[in-house]
N, C-alpha and C positions, 0 to 999 in steps of 0.2 A: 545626633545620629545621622542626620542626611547632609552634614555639610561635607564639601570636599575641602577638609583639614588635611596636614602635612601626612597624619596617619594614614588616612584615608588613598589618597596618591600615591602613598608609598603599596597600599593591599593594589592599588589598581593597576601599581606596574608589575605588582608578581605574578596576581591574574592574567596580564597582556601577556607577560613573560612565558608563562606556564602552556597559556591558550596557543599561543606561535610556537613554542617548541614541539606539542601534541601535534599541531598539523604539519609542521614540518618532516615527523616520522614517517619513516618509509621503510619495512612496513611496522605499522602502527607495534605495541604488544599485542599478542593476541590474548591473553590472560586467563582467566574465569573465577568462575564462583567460588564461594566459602561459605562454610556452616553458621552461624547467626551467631552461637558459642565461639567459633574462631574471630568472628568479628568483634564482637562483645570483648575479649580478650584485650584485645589491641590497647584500646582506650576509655572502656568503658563509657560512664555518658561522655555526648559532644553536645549538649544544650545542657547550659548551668545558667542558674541565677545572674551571675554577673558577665558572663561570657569570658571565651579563651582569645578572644584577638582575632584578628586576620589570618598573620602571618600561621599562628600555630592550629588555627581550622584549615586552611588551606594547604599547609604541611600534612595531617593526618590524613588529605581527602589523597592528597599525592600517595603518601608513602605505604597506607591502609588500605581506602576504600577503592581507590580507580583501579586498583592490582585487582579488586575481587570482582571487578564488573569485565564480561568481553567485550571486545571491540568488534564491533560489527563491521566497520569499513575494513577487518583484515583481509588481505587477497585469498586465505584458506577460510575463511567464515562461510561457508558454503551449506547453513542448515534453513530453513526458517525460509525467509525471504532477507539477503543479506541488506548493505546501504551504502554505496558507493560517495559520497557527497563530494563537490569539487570543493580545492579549495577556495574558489572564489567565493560560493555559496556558504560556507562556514564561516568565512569572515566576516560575509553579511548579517550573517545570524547573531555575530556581536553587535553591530549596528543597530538592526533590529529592537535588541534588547535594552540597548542604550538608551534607543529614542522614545519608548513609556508611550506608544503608539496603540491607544484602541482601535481595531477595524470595525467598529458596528458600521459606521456608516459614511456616506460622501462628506455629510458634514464634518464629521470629525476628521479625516483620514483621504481627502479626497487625492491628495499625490500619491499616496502608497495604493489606494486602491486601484487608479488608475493605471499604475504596474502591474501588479495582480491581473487585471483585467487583460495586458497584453499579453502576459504567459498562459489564461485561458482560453486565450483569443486564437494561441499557435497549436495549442492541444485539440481545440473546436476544429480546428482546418486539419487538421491530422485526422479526424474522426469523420470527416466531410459533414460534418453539420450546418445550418444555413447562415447567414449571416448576424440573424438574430439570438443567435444560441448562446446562451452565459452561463452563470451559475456561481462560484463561490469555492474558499478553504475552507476544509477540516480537518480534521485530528489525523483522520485518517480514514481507511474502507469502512469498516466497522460505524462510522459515523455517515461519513457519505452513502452508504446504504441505507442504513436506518433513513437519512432525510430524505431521497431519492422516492423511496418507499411511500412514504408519508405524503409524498408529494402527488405520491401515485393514485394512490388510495381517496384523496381526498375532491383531484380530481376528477376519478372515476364517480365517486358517489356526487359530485356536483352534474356531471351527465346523466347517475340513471332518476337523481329525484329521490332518493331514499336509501338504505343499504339492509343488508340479511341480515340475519343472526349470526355470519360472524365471516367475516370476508376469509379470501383462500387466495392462493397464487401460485403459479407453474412454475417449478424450474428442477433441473436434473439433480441428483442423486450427489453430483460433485458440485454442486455449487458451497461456494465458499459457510466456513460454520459463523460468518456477519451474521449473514441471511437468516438462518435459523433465530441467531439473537436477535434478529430484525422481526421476526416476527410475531416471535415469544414476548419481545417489548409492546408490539400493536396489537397481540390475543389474535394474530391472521394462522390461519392453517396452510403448510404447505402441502400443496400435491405435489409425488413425485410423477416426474416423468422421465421413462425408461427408455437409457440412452441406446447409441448404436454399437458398431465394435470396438469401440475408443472412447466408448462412455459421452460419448458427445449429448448436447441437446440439439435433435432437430425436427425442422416443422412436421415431417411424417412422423416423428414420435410422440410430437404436439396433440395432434390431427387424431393418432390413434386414440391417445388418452383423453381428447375433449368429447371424441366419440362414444368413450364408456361412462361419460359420466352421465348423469341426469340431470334434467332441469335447475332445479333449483340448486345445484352445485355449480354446475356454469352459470348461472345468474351470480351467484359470490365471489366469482373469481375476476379481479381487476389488473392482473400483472402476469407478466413473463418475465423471468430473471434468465438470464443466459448468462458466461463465464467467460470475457476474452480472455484466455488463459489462467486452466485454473491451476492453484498454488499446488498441489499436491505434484500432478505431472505436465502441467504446462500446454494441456489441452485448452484450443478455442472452437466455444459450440458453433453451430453451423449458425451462423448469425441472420444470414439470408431469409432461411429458412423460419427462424425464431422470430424475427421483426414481419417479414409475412404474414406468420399467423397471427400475430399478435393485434393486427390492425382488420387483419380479414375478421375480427369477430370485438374489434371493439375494444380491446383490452392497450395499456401502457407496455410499452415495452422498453427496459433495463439491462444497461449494461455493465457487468460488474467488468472492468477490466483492473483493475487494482496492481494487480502483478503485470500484468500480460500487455495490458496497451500500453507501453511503453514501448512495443516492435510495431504500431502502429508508422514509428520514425525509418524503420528497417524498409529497404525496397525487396529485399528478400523475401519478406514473410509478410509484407501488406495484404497480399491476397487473402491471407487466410481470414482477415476482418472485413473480410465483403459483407454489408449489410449492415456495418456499424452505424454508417450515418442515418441508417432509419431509428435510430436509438430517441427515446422521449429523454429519457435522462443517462447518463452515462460518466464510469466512477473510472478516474487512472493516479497512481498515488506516487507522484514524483518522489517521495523519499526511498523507494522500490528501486529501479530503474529508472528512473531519471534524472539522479546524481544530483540528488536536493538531503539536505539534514533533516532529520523527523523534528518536527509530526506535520506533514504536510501530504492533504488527498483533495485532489480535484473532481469537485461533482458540477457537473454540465448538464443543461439542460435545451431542448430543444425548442422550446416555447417559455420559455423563466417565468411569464406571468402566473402562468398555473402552479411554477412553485411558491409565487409569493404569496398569493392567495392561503395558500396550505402557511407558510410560515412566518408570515408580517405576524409581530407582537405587537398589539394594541395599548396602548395606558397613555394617560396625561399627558405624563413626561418625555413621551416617541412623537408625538403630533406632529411636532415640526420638524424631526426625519421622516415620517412617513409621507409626508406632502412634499415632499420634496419629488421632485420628476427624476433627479441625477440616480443613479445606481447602490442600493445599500447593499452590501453581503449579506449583513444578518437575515434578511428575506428569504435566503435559499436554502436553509439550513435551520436547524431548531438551534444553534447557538444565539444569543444576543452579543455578549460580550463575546471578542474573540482576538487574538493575536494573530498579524498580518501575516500569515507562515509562508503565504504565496510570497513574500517577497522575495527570500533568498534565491528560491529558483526563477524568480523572474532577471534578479542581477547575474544569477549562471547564465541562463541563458541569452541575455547583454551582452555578457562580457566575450564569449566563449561565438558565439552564435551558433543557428541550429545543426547546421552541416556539420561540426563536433559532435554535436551529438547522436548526429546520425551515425555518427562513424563508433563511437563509445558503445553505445546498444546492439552496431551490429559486433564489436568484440565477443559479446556475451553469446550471442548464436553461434558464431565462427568458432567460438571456445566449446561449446555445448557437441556442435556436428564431431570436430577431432576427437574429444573425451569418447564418445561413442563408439568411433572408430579403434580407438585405442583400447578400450572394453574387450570390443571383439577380436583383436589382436594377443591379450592375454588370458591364457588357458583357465586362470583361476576366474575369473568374471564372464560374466552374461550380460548381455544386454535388455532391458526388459520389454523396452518399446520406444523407436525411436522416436530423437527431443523432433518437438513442434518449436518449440522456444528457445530455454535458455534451462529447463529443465531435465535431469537424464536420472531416470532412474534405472537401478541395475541390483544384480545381486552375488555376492562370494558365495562360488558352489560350496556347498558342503555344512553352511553356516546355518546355525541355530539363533532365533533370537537373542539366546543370553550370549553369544559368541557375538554378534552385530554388538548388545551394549555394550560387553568388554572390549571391545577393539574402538567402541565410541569415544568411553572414558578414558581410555590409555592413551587416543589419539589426543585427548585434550589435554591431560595431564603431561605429557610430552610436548606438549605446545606442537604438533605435527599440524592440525586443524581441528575445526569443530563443525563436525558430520553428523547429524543425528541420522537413525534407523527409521522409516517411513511403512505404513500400512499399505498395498496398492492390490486390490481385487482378495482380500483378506490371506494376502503372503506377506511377509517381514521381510525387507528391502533395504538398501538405501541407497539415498536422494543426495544429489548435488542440485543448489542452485547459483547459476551464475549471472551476477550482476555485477562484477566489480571491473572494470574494463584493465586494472591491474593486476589480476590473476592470468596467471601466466600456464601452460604446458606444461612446465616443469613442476610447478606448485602442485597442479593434480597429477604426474607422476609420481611425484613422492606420498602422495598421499595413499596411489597404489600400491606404490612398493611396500609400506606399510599392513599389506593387507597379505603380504606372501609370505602366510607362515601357518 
């Protein structure tokens, strides 16, 4: 089964065949879903006893299953948080998979991680963090939260000596729904705190809300969560302010940037992350905006020791990684086992260097400010608030929610794009996001003109 036989060679050219032809697409299909029944139809089982071969699984994933999946690097995939990846960075992602490369730790993995290390290294200087600031890959936000958190928490209770009946944390009302999972996973309660006129979090709203609580509620509380730009409208909280308070009373302060810090690289919109460097830990997810393939999220930390403390996994068998003085991943993160995901983006950003990339991210703002502009240009659309980022939400006068989902569906089923309908201040909306430095003007023209009827 694992030798490479003439068969074997022969599956692995169609595979190379099939993987170079997908990336060579421009643009990609854009595709979508199908009903479980419509699938099922196709070919009923594809795992049997004796199996189907190569050739004929690989056939069906082509001619069946990839048709019912969308392609998120499309130039019109504008719902969600889209995935621009270079190609350089997806051909390492073969590499990658090739080489059977555990990253727990320097022992294992000390070349790959030492890559890794320098594309966290260019993210840390983006974020003006000190020199000793590291951290690790994950899956993704959702994960890099979750351990951030953890990291937080664990901290905190090693400074007060003890911990409450049940720890709490600050953060607004728009912070991402990780955080929620993040805290439902650790039994922590959120406090909200009540943003300004753009929903922001800031330390006077901080200041207000720490003011009303009581004692023993601010004794529970170990964390401020802020949002460099959050995914719904692309707001970034007043960070300044957020890290301020955060320190003026003792508390971790957390930066989810997941979406959003990746204009950290934009000289346009730098300003609006003043304060990030005061960040303890801080989350930016190159598969987003930073033209890396999923599942790849960078969590950074300002002092690492304190993360490892929180997530060194102790047993027999770790002894002699954990004695080790050189740099393990798995410390910074509740993964042990983990695949190198920082690599790919660490070879994009090799290959390409960072001044590409500076220039690719600021497409997505340059694309965001026009679309707005063009908004207000036509009679049928509004503009809802202008983009901070790379996010614009808007609305079709006249339109009902069920007229938003049918014009969503018709959009996709016509292969025109794939738009979903957005919640913003409890109105039915919709949302573009742009990350694909390939979408073009015309791409969201047409996606207007589609809406004039």
């Amino acid at each position: 089964m694992h030798r490479l036989d003439q068969e074997t060679r022969q599956l692995a050219n169609e595979v190379v065949r099939y993987a170079l032809e997908r990336i060579s697409l421009q643009p990609p299909p854009l595709d979508g879903p199908r009903s479980y029944e419509e699938l099922h139809s196709l070919y009923g089982a594809t795992i049997t006893p004796d199996g189907l071969g190569g050739h004929e699984v690989l056939q069906r994933f082509v001619d069946g299953f990839a048709p019912a999946t969308l392609s998120t690097d499309h130039p019109r995939y504008l719902a969600f948080v889209p995935v621009a990846p270079t190609k350089a960075s997806v051909l390492f992602d073969l590499v990658v998979s090739a080489s059977s490369i555990c990253g727990t730790s320097w022992l294992e993995a000390a070349g790959v991680v030492y890559c890794e290390n320098e594309a966290l290294r260019w993210l840390a200087d983006l974020a003006g963090l000190p020199e000793g600031a590291g951290g690790t890959f994950v899956s993704g936000g959702s994960a890099a939260n979750l351990s951030g958190l953890h990291s937080a928490r664990d901290r905190i209770r090693r400074l007060r000596g003890g911990r409450p009946d049940r720890w709490r944390l600050l953060c607004s009302a728009e912070a991402h729904s990780s955080i929620v999972s993040a805290t439902s996973i650790m039994d922590v309660e959120i406090v909200v705190v009540e943003g300004d006129e753009r929903d922001r979090l800031t330390g006077d709203g901080l200041e207000k809300t720490w003011s009303d609580l009581d004692d023993d509620v601010r004794d529970s509380i170990f964390a401020v969560v802020a949002t460099a730009g959050t995914t719904n409208s692309g707001i970034v909280d007043d960070l300044r302010g957020a890290g301020t308070f955060a320190h003026k009373h003792g508390l971790w302060f957390h930066v989810d940037g997941a979406y959003g810090g990746a204009a950290l690289a934009s000289e346009t919109r730098r300003h609006l992350f003043d304060g990030v460097e005061e960040a303890d830990s801080f989350v930016v997810d190159p598969h987003k905006w930073l033209f890396s393939p999923y599942d790849c999220a960078a969590l950074l930390y300002r002092e690492p020791h304190h993360a490892a403390k929180a997530h060194t996994q102790e047993a027999s068998y770790l002894d002699d990684i954990n004695s080790s003085a050189e740099w393990n991943p798995s410390s910074y993160a509740y993964q042990l086992s983990r695949r190198v995901r920082g690599l790919p983006f660490w070879f994009s950003l090799a290959v390409h260097g960072t001044n590409a990339y500076r220039v690719a991210v600021e497409k997505g703002i340059t694309l965001a400010t026009w679309c707005a502009r063009e908004i207000e240009r036509r009679d049928e659309l509004e503009l809802v608030c202008e983009p901070e980022l790379s996010v614009v939400l808007f609305r079709r006068k006249g339109w009902t929610d069920r007229e938003y989902q049918l014009w969503s569906q018709r959009a996709l089923k016509d292969q025109v794009a794939f738009v979903l309908p957005t919640t913003y201040r409890g109105e039915r909306l919709l949302r573009f996001c742009f990350v694909n430095p390939l979408t073009t003007e015309d791409d969201v023209a047409a996606i207007f003109d589609s809406m004039a009827w």
